[in-house]
C-alpha positions in Angstrom: 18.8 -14.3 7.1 18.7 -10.8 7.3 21.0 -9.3 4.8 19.0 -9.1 1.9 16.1 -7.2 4.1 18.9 -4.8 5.4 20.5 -4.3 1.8 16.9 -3.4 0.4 15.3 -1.3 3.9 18.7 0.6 3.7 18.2 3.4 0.8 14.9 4.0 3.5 16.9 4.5 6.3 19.4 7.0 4.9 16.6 8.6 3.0 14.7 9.6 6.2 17.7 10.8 7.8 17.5 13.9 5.0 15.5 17.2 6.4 15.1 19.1 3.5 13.4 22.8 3.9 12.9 24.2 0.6 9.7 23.0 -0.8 10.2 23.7 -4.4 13.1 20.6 -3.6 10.1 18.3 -2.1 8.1 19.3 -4.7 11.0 17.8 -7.2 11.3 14.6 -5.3 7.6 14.2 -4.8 7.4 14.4 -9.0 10.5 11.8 -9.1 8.8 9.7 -6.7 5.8 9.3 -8.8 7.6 8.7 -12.0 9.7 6.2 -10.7 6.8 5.0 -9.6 4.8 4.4 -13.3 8.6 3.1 -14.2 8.8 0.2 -12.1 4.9 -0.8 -12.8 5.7 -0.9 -16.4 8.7 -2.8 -15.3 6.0 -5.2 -13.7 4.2 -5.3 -16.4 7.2 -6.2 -18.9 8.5 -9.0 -16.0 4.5 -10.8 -16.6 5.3 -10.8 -20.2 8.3 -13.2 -19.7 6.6 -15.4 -17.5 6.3 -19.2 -19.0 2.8 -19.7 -19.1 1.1 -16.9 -18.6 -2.4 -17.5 -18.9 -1.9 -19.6 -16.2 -0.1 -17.3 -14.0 -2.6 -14.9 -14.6 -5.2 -17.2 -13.3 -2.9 -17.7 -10.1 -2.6 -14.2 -9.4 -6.4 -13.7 -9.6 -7.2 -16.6 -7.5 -4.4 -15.0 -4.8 -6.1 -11.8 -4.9 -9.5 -13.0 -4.4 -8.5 -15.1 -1.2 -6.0 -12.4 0.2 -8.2 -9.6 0.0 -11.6 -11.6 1.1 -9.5 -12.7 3.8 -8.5 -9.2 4.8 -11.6 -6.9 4.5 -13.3 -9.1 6.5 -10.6 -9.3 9.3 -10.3 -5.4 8.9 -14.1 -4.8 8.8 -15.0 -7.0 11.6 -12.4 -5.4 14.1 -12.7 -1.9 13.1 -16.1 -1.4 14.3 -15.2 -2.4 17.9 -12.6 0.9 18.0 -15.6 2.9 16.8 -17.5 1.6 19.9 -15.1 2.1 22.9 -13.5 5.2 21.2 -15.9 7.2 19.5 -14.9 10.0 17.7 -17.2 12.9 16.8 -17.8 14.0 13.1 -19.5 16.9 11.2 -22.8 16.0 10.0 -22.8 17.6 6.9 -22.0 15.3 3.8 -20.6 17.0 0.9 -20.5 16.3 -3.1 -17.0 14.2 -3.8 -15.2 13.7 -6.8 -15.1 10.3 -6.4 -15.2 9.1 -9.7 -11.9 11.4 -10.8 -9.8 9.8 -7.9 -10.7 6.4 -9.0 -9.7 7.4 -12.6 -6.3 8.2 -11.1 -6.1 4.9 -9.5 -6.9 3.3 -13.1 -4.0 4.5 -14.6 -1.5 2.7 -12.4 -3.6 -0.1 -13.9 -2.6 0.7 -17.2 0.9 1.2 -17.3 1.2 -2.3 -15.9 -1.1 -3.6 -18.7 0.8 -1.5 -20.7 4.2 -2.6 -20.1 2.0 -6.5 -20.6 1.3 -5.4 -24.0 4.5 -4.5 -25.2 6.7 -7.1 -23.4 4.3 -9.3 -25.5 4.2 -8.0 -28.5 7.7 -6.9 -29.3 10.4 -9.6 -29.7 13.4 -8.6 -27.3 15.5 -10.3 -24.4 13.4 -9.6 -21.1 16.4 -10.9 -18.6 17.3 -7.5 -17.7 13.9 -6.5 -16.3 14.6 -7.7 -12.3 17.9 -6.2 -12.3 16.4 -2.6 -13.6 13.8 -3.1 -11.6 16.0 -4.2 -8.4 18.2 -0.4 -8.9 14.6 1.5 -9.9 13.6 0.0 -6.4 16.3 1.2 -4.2 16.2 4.7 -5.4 12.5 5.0 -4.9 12.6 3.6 -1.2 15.6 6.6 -0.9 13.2 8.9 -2.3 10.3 7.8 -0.1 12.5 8.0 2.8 12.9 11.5 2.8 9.1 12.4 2.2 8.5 10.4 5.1 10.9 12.1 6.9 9.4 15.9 5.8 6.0 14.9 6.3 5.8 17.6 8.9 4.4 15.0 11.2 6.3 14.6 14.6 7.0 11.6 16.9 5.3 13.8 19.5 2.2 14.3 17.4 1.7 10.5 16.2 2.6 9.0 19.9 -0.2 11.6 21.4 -2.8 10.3 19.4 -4.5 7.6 20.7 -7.3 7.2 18.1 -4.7 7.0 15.3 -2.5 4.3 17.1 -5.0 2.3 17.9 -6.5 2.2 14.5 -3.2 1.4 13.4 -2.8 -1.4 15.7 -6.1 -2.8 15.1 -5.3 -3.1 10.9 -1.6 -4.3 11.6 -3.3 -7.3 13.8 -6.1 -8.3 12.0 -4.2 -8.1 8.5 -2.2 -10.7 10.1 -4.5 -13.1 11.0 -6.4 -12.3 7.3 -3.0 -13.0 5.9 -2.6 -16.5 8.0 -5.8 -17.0 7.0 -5.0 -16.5 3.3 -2.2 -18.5 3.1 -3.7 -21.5 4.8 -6.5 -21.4 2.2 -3.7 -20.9 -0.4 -1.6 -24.1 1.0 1.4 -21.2 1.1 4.1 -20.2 3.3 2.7 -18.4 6.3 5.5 -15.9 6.0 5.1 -15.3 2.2 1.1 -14.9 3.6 2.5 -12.3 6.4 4.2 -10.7 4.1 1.2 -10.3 1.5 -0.5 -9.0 4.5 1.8 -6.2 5.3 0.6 -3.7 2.0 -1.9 -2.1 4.2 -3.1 -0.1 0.7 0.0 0.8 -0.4 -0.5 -0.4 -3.7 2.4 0.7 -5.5 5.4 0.0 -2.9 4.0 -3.4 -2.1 3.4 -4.8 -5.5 7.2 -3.6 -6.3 8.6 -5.4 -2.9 6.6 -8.5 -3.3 7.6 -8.4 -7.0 11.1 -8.2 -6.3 10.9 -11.0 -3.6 9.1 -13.4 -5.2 8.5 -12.9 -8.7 5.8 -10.9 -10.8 3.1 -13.2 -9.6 3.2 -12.4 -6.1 3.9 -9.2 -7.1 0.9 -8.4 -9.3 -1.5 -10.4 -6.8 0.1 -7.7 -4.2 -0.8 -4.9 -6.4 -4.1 -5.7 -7.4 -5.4 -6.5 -3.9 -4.2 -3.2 -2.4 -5.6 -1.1 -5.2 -9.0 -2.9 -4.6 -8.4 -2.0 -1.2 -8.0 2.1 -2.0 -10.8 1.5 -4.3 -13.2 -0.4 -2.0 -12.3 2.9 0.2 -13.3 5.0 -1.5 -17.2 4.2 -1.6 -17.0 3.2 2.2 -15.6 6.3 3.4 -18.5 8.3 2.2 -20.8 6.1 3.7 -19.8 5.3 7.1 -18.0 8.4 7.9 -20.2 9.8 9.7 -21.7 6.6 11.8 -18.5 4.7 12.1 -15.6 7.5 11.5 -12.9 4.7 12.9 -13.9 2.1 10.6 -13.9 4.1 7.6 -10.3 5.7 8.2 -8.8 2.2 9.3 -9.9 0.4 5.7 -8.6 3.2 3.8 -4.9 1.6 5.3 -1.7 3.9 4.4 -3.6 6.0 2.1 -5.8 8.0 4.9 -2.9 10.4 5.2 -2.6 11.4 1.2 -5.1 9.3 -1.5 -8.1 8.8 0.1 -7.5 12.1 3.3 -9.6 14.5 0.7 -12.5 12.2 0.7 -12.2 11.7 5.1 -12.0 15.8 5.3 -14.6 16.6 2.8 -17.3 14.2 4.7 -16.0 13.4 8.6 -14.6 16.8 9.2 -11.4 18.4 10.2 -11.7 15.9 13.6 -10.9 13.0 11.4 -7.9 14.6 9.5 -5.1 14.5 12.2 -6.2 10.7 13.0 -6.4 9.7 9.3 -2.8 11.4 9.2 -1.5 9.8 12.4 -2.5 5.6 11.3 -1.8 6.5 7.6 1.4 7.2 8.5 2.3 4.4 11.3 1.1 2.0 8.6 3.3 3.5 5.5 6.2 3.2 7.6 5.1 -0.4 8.8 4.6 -1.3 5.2 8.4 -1.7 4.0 9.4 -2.7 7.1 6.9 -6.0 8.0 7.2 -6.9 4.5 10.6 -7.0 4.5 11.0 -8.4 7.1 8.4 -11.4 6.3 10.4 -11.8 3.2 13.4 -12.6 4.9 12.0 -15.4 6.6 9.7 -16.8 4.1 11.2 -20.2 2.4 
C-alpha cells in the first residue's frame, strides 16, 4: 500500500540529507528548482490537452476548486482567530506601502505556462502519451532538489520545536484543512482520502498540483493547483489587513508560503515579531505538504 508513497517521498528524503555550504551552489539549485518547476506546469498543461472531453473536465475542476477551497478558508478562518485570542502576539503598528500587485503578477505567470502548455497541447497535432512519464522523472528530481533547500533553510529543529506560536499555528491549519477536506469531499460524493489528500496543499501551489497530478490525473491535479494559488492570492490582501489586529490569523492562511512568497508582505506590515513565527509554521507545513499527501494518496481507492 505504501510502495508507491515511499518510491515517490524518497528523492525527498535523500535530498534533505545533503548540507551544502557554498551559497553560490544553493543559489544554482534554488534556479533549477524553479525551472523545473514552470516545466512540469507546462507539462500539466500539455496532460489537460489530452484529456477526452475537456470542456467537461474543465467544468469538473472548477466545480472541485470552488467546494475545496470554500470548504477550507472557512475551516482555516474560523479556527485561526481562536490562536489569536489565547496567544496573542504583539505587532508594529505602523503599516507600510506593499507591492502587492507585482507579487500577484508573479503568481499569474505560473498561471500561464499551464494555459500555455493547454494551448499548444491543443493546437499542435502530436502523440501526448509520453507526458506522465516525463512528468513522473521531472517530479522526482524536483522533490530531490526541494529536499535539500529544506534541509539548508538555516532553520533548526531546536528553533522550530521552541516556538510555540508557529507550532500551534501549524497545528491549527493541519486540523482544520482536514475537516474542510472531509467536508469537501462529502459535498463532492469523493473518496475521503482523495479529499485528505486535496487538503494537504496547505498553499503550496506548485508541489501539490504536480503530486495530485501525478496521483490522479490532470483534473485533480489542476483543481489542486488552482485552489492553492487562490489561497496565496486570497493572502495576500488579508495579510495587510489583519496583521496588525489578528497577526495569527493572517500568518496561518498564508499556509507554506509565510516562510518565502507571502514573508515580505508579514515583515513589511506585522513586524520583525511575526517573521520567526511565519518562518517556523511555513516550514512545519512545507514539509507536511509531501508527506500527508502522499500519504493520503496511498490509501485513497
Amino acid at each position: 500500500m505504501f510502495s508507491g508513497m515511499i518510491f515517490i517521498f524518497a528523492p525527498l528524503v535523500v535530498g534533505y540529507l545533503i548540507s551544502i555550504s557554498n551559497n553560490s551552489r544553493l543559489d544554482t539549485i534554488n534556479v533549477i528548482t524553479s525551472n523545473l518547476i514552470y516545466v512540469i506546469l507546462a507539462l500539466m498543461g500539455l496532460s489537460l490537452a489530452a484529456l477526452d472531453n475537456l470542456g467537461q473536465n474543465l467544468q469538473v475542476i472548477l466545480k472541485f476548486t470552488a467546494v475545496f477551497f470554500v470548504c477550507l478558508s472557512t475551516a482555516n478562518l474560523a479556527v485561526l482567530p481562536l490562536v489569536d485570542k489565547f496567544l496573542p502576539i504583539k505587532t508594529d503598528n505602523t503599516q507600510k506601502k506593499l507591492p502587492l500587485s507585482s507579487m500577484a503578477l508573479e503568481s499569474m505567470k505560473l498561471i500561464l505556462v499551464v494555459g500555455s502548455g493547454l494551448v499548444l497541447g491543443l493546437a499542435l497535432p502530436f502523440d501526448l502519451h509520453w507526458v506522465d512519464t516525463a512528468s513522473e522523472w521531472i517530479l522526482f528530481l524536483l522533490l530531490f532538489f526541494i529536499g535539500i533547500q529544506l534541509r539548508n533553510s538555516g532553520l533548526t529543529l531546536r528553533q522550530i520545536l521552541l516556538n510555540k506560536h508557529g507550532m500551534v499555528i501549524a497545528l491549527v491549519i493541519i486540523t482544520s484543512s482536514m475537516i474542510g477536506g472531509a467536508l469537501a469531499a462529502y459535498i463532492l460524493d469523493i473518496d475521503i482520502y482523495r479529499g485528505l489528500a486535496m487538503a494537504s496543499g496547505f498553499g503550496w501551489y506548485s508541489l501539490a498540483g504536480i503530486l495530485m497530478g501525478d496521483a490522479f490525473g490532470p483534473v485533480y491535479g489542476g483543481a489542486s493547483f488552482m485552489i492553492e494559488l487562490l489561497r496565496e492570492l486570497i493572502a495576500l490582501v488579508l495579510i495587510p489587513l489583519f496583521i496588525r489586529t489578528k497577526p495569527c490569523t493572517a500568518i496561518g492562511y498564508a499556509g507554506a508560503t509565510a516562510m518565502d512568497f507571502t514573508l515580505p508582505v508579514i515583515q513589511t506590515t506585522g513586524g520583525v515579531r511575526c517573521v520567526p513565527i511565519a518562518i517556523v509554521s511555513g516550514f512545519i507545513l512545507s514539509v507536511l505538504v509531501p508527506v500527508m499527501m502522499l500519504f493520503f494518496v496511498s490509501l485513497a481507492s
